[in-house]
C-alpha positions as CSV (number, residue, x, y, z in Angstrom):
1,X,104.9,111.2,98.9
2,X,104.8,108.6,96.1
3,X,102.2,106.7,94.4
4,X,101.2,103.2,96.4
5,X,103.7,100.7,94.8
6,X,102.0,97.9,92.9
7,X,100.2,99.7,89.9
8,X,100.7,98.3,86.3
9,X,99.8,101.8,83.9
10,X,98.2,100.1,80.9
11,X,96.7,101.9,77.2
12,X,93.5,100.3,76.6
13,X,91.3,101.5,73.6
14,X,93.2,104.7,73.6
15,X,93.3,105.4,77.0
16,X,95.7,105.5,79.6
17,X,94.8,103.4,83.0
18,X,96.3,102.3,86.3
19,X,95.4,99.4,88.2
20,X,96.7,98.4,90.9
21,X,98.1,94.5,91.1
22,X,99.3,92.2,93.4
23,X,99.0,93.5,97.0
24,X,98.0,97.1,96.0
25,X,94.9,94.9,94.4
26,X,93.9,94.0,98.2
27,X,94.0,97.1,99.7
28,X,92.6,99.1,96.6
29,X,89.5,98.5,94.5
30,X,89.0,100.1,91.7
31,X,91.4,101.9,88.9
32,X,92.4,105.2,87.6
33,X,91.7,106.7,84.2
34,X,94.9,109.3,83.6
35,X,94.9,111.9,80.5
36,X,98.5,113.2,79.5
37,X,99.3,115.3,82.2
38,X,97.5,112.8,84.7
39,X,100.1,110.3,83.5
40,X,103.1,112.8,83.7
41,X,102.3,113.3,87.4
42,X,101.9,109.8,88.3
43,X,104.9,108.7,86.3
44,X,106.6,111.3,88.4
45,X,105.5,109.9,91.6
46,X,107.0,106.1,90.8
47,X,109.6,108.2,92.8
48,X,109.1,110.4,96.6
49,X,108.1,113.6,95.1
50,X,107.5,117.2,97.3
51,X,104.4,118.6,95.6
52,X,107.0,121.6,95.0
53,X,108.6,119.3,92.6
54,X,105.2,118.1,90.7
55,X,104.7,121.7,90.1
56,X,107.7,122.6,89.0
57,X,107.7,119.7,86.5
58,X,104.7,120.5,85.5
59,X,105.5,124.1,84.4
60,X,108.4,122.9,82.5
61,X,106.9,120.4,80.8
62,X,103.7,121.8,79.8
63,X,104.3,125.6,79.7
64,X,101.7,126.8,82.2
65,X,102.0,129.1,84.9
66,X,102.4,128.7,88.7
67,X,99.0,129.4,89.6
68,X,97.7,126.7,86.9
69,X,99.9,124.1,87.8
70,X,99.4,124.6,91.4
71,X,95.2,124.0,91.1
72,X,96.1,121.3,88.8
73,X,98.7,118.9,91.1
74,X,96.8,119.6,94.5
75,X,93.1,118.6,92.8
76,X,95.4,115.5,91.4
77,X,97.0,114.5,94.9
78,X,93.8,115.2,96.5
79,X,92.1,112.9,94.3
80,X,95.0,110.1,94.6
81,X,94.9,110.5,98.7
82,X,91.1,110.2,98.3
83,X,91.4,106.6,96.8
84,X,94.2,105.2,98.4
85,X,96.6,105.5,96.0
86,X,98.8,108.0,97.8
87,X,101.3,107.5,100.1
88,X,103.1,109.9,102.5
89,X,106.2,109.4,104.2
């Protein structure tokens, strides 16, 4: 799975945002607000990612445990798939 190419990931009065461009911008309305982590993931997922990996990465990068990081990338795919922003091979 990767994220809908076609996203420009802009800082705008301190925070981080995703909006889609070109012909993402006709299939998708609307934009994403992404704290740190938020941003990790969807950096991550420029690239076909398992959700195995975007856990993984996750518990290396932000020392937390499996359970944690689990919760935390399936509520964050759910809510990607939800908007259109996902897509799965």
């Amino acid at each position: 799975m990767r994220i809908v190419p076609g996203f420009l990931v802009r800082e705008i009065a301190g925070e981080t945002i995703a909006i889609p461009s070109g012909e993402a911008a006709h299939r998708i309305s609307g934009l994403i607000a992404l704290n740190g982590t938020g941003k990790f993931l969807f950096d991550l997922l420029q690239a076909d990612q398992t959700q195995e990996n975007l856990v993984s990465a996750l518990m290396d990068t932000y020392d937390v445990d499996f359970a944690t990081a689990q919760t935390d990338v399936t509520a964050f795919l759910e809510m990607l798939q939800k908007h259109g922003f996902l897509e799965k091979d």
